[in-house]
C-alpha positions in Angstrom: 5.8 -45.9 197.1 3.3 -44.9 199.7 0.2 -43.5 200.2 1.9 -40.4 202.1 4.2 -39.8 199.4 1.5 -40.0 196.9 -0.8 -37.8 199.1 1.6 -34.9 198.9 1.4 -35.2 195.3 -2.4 -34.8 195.5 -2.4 -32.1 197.9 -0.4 -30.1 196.5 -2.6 -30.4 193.4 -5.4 -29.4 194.9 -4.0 -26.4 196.4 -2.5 -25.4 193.3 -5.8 -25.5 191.8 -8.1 -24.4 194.6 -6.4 -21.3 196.2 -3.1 -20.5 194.6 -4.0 -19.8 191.2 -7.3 -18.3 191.6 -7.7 -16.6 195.0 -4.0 -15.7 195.4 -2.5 -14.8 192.4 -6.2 -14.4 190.8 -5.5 -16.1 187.1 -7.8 -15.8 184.4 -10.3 -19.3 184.0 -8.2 -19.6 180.5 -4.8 -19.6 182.5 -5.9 -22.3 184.9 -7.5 -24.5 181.7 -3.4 -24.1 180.1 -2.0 -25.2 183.6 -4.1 -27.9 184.2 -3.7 -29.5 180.8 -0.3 -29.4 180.9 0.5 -30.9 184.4 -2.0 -33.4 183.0 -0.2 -34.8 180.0 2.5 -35.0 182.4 1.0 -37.0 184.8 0.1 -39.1 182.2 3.2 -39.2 180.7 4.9 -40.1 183.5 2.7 -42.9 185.0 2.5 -44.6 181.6 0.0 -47.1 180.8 0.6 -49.5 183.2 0.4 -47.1 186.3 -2.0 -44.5 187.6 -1.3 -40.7 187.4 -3.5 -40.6 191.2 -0.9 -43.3 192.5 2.6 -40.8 191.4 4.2 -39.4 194.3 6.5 -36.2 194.1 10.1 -37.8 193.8 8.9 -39.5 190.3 8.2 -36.0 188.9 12.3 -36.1 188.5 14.3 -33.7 186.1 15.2 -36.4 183.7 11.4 -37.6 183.3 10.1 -33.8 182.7 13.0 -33.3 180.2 11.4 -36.7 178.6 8.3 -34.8 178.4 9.4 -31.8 176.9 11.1 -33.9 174.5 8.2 -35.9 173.7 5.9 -33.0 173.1 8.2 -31.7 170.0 9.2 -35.1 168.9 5.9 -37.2 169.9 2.7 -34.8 169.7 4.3 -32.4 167.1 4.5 -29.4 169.5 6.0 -26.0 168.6 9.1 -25.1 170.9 6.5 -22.3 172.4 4.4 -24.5 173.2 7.1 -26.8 174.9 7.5 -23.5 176.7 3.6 -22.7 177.8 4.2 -26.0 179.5 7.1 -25.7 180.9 5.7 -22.6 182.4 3.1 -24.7 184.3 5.5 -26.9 185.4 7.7 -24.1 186.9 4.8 -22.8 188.8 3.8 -25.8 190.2 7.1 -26.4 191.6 7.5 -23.1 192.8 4.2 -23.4 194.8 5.1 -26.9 195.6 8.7 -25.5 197.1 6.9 -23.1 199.5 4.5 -25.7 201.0 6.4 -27.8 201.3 10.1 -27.6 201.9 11.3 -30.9 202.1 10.7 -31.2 198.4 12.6 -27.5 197.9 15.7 -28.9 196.6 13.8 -31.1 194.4 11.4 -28.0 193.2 15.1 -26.0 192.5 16.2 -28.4 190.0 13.1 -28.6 188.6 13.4 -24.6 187.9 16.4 -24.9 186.4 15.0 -26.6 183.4 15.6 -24.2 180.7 13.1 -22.5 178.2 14.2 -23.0 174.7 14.7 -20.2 172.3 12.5 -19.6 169.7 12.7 -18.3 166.7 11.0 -14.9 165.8 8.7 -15.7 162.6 6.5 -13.0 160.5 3.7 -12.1 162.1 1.1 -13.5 159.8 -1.8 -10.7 159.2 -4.2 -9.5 156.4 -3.9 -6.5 154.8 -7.0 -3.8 154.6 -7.5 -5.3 150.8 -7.5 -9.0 152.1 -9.7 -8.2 155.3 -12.6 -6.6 152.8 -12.5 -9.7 150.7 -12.9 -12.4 153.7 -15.4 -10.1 154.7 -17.3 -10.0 151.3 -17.1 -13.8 150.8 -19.7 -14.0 153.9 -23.2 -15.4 153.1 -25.1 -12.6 154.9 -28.7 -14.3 153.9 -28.0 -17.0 156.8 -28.3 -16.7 160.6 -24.8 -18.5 160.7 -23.5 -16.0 157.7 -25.0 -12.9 159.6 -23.4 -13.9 162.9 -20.0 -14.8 161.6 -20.0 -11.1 159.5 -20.6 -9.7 163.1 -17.8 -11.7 164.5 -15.4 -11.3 162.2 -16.2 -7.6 162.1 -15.9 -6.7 165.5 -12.3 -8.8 165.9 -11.0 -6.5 163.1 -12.8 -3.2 164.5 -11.1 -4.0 168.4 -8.3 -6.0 167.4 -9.6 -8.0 170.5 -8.1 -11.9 171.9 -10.2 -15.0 171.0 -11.1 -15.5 174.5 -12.2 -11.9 175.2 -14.9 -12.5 171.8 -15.9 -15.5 172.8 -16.7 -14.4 176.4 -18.6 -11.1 175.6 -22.0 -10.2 176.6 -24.7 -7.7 175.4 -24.1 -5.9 178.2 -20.9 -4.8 177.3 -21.6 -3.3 174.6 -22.6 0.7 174.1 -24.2 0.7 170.6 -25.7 4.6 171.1 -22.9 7.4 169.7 -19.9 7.2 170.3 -20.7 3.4 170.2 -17.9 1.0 172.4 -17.7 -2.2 173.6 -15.9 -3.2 176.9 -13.3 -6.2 177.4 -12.0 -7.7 180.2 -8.6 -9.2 179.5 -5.7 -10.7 180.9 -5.2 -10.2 184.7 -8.8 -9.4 184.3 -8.2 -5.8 183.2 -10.6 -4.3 181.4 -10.6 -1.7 178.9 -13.1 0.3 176.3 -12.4 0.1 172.7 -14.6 2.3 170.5 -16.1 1.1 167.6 -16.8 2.2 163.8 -20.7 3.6 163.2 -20.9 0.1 160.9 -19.7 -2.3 163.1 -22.3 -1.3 165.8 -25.3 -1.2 163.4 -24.4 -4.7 162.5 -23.9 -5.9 166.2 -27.8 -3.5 166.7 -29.3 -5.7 163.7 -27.8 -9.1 164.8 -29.1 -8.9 168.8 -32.7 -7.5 167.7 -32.3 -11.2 165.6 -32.0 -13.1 168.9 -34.3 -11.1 170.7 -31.4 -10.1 172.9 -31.7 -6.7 174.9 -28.1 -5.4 174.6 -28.6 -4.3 178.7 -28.8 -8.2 179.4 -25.8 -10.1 180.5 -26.7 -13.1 177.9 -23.4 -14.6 175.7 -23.7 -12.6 172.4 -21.7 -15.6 170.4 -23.4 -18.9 170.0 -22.6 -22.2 168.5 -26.0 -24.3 166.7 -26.6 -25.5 170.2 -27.6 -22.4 171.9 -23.7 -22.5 173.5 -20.7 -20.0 174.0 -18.7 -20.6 170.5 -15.0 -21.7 171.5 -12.1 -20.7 170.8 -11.7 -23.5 168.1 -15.4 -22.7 166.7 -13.6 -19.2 165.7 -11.2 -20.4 164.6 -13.1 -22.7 162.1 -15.2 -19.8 161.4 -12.2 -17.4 160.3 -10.9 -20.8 158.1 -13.6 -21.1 156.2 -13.9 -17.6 155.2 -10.3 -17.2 154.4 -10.9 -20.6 152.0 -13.8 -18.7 150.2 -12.3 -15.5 150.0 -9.0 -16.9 147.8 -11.2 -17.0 144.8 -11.0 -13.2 144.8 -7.9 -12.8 146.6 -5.1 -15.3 145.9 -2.4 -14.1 148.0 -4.6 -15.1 151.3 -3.2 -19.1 150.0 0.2 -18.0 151.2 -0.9 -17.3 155.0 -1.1 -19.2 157.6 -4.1 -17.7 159.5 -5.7 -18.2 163.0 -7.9 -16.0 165.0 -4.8 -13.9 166.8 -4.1 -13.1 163.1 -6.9 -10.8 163.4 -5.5 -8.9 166.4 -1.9 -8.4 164.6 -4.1 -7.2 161.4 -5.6 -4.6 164.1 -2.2 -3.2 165.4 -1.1 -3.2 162.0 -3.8 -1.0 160.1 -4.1 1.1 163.3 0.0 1.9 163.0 -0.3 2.7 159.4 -3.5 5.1 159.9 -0.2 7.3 162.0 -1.8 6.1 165.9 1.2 6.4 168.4 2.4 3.1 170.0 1.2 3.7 173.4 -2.7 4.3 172.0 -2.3 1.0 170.7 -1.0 -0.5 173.4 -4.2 0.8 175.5 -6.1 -0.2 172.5 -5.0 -4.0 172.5 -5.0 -4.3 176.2 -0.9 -4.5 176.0 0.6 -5.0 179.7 3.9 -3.4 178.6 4.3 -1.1 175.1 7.3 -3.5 174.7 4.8 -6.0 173.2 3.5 -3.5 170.9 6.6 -2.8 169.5 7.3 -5.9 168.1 4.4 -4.5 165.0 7.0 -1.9 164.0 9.5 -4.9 162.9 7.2 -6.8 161.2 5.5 -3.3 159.2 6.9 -4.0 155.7 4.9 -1.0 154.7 6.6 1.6 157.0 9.9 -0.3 156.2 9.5 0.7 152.4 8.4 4.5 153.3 11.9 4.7 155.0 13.6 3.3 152.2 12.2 6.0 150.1 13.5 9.0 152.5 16.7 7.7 152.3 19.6 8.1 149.5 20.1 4.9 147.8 24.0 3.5 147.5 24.7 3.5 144.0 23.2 6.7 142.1 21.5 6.4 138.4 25.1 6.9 136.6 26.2 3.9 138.2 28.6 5.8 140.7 28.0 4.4 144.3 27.1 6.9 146.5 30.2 8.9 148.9 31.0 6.1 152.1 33.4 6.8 153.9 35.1 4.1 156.0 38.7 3.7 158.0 40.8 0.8 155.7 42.9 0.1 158.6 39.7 -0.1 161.0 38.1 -2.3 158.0 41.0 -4.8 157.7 41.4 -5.4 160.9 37.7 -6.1 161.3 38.2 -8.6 158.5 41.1 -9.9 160.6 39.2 -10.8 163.8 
C-alpha cells in the first residue's frame, strides 16, 4: 500500500461527489445522501476495525470483497434484496465514473459491473382503502398544534399522492390556496409538476400557515419538527405510525398492513384509478418518468380485478354443467407430455 494508490481512491471520491453527481449528471441532494451512504458502509466494511477506510486504495475494492458486502447487508444488517440493490447501484456508478478517469483501473471497474442485481420478488403493494384513509384521518387530535399539523400532512400526501421527500421539502410558496387551489412539487431529476388540490385540503393548509404566522408567498419550510426544523423523512414516517396505531380501534383491518409513508402515494394512484382517471393522467399526476411505472397499480387493483370477474361468464353454470370449453385432446396430451 501507498499513499498514491490510496490517493486515487480519494480522488476519485471527491470527484464523484463534487462534480459528477451534481453538476454533471445533476442528482437530486436525496440521491447523493443514498450514494454516499452506501459507498460508506463499504468503505467501512472493507477496512474493518483494524484499518482506516481514508488508508484503502482502489485494488482492495476487489469483486470478492463487494460480493462480501452484499452478502453481509442481507445476512448481517437485515437488508431487503432491494436494498442490496440501491447499493449496488452506487457501487456501479462509482466504478463507472471511476473507469473513465481513470483507465488503468478500467478492467478492474468492468468486473466490478458485472456484479449482478438480484431479483426480487414482486409483493402487494400495501395501501389504505378510502374507508381506512377516513379513519387514520379521524383518529387525529385536531385540538393540538402537533395534531393540527399532522391532519395537514397527512391530508395533503393523500390529496397529491406526493413522495416523502417532496412533503418534507415544500414551502409556502409553492402553494396556490386561491380557486382552483394547487400546490407545486419538484421531484425526481428535479422535475416539477402542479397537482391540484380538493377545496378541504387547502382550507386546512390556509388555517394551519395563518397558525405559524407564515405568509403562503414566503419561501419558509411549511413542515416542522418541535425544534423549529424540516421534519424528515423518518419524522413522517413516525407520524403516519402512530396514526395508523390509533385508528385500529375503529378500523381493524389496518393491523394486517404493513404501512410507511409511500403507502400513501400507492393509496393515491389507487383511489385516483378507481374514480375512472386514465393512466397517463396519473402518471403526470404522481410525477411518473415512464407510464410503465404506473401500470404496475392495475395488477395490484383487487377492486377492478373483481368488476372483470363479474363481466365475464363463470365456468360451471348454476345446474352444475361447466360451461362449453372447447380444447384440441391431441394438442392437450401432448402438452401434458412435454
Amino acid at each position: 500500500m501507498n499513499a498514491t494508490s490510496a490517493s486515487v481512491l480519494a480522488s476519485a471520491l471527491r470527484g464523484f461527489f463534487a462534480d459528477y453527481l451534481p453538476r454533471q449528471r445533476a442528482l437530486s441532494p436525496h440521491t447523493l445522501h443514498s450514494y454516499r451512504d452506501s459507498l460508506k458502509l463499504l468503505l467501512r466494511f472493507v477496512a474493518g476495525k483494524k484499518r482506516d477506510p481514508s488508508a484503502l486504495t482502489v485494488e482492495q475494492l476487489t469483486v470478492s470483497q463487494i460480493l462480501a458486502f452484499l452478502e453481509h447487508l442481507e445476512t448481517g444488517r437485515r437488508n431487503q434484496a432491494c436494498t442490496r440493490n440501491v447499493r449496488l447501484t452506487a457501487i456501479h456508478s462509482f466504478f463507472r465514473y471511476l473507469g473513465s478517469v481513470y483507465p488503468e483501473h478500467l478492467e478492474q471497474a468492468q468486473r466490478v459491473l458485472s456484479i449482478p442485481f438480484k431479483r426480487v420478488a414482486t409483493r402487494e403493494i400495501q395501501h389504505l382503502d378510502l374507508a381506512e384513509i377516513q379513519a387514520v384521518l379521524k383518529s387525529i387530535d385536531r385540538s393540538t398544534q402537533d395534531g393540527h399539523r399532522d391532519l395537514v400532512l397527512l391530508s395533503l400526501m393523500f390529496n397529491t399522492g406526493a413522495r416523502v421527500s417532496e412533503i418534507v421539502g415544500l414551502k409556502a410558496s409553492d402553494l396556490r390556496l386561491l380557486p382552483p387551489a394547487s400546490v407545486l412539487f419538484r421531484g425526481k431529476g428535479r422535475k416539477e409538476r402542479v397537482c391540484p388540490l380538493w377545496p378541504e385540503t387547502a382550507n386546512l393548509i390556509r388555517k394551519f400557515l395563518e397558525e405559524l404566522g407564515v405568509h403562503p408567498d414566503r419561501p419558509e419550510t411549511i413542515f416542522r419538527n418541535h425544534w423549529g426544523r424540516a421534519l424528515t423523512r423518518f419524522g413522517v414516517r413516525l407520524i403516519l405510525r402512530k396514526h395508523v396505531r390509533q385508528a385500529t380501534s375503529n378500523m381493524p383491518s389496518l393491523k394486517q398492513k404493513r404501512l410507511h409513508p409511500h403507502s400513501a402515494r400507492h393509496s393515491t394512484a389507487l383511489h385516483l384509478l378507481r374514480a375512472g382517471i386514465d393512466l397517463s393522467t396519473i402518471a403526470h399526476w404522481l410525477g411518473h418518468a415512464s407510464i410503465n411505472t404506473t401500470n404496475k397499480y392495475l395488477a395490484f387493483d383487487l377492486e377492478a380485478k373483481r368488476t372483470a370477474l363479474s363481466k365475464t361468464k363463470p365456468l360451471v353454470h348454476p345446474n352444475g354443467k361447466a360451461g362449453a370449453w372447447r380444447h384440441d385432446s391431441k394438442l392437450i396430451a401432448w402438452l401434458e407430455a412435454l
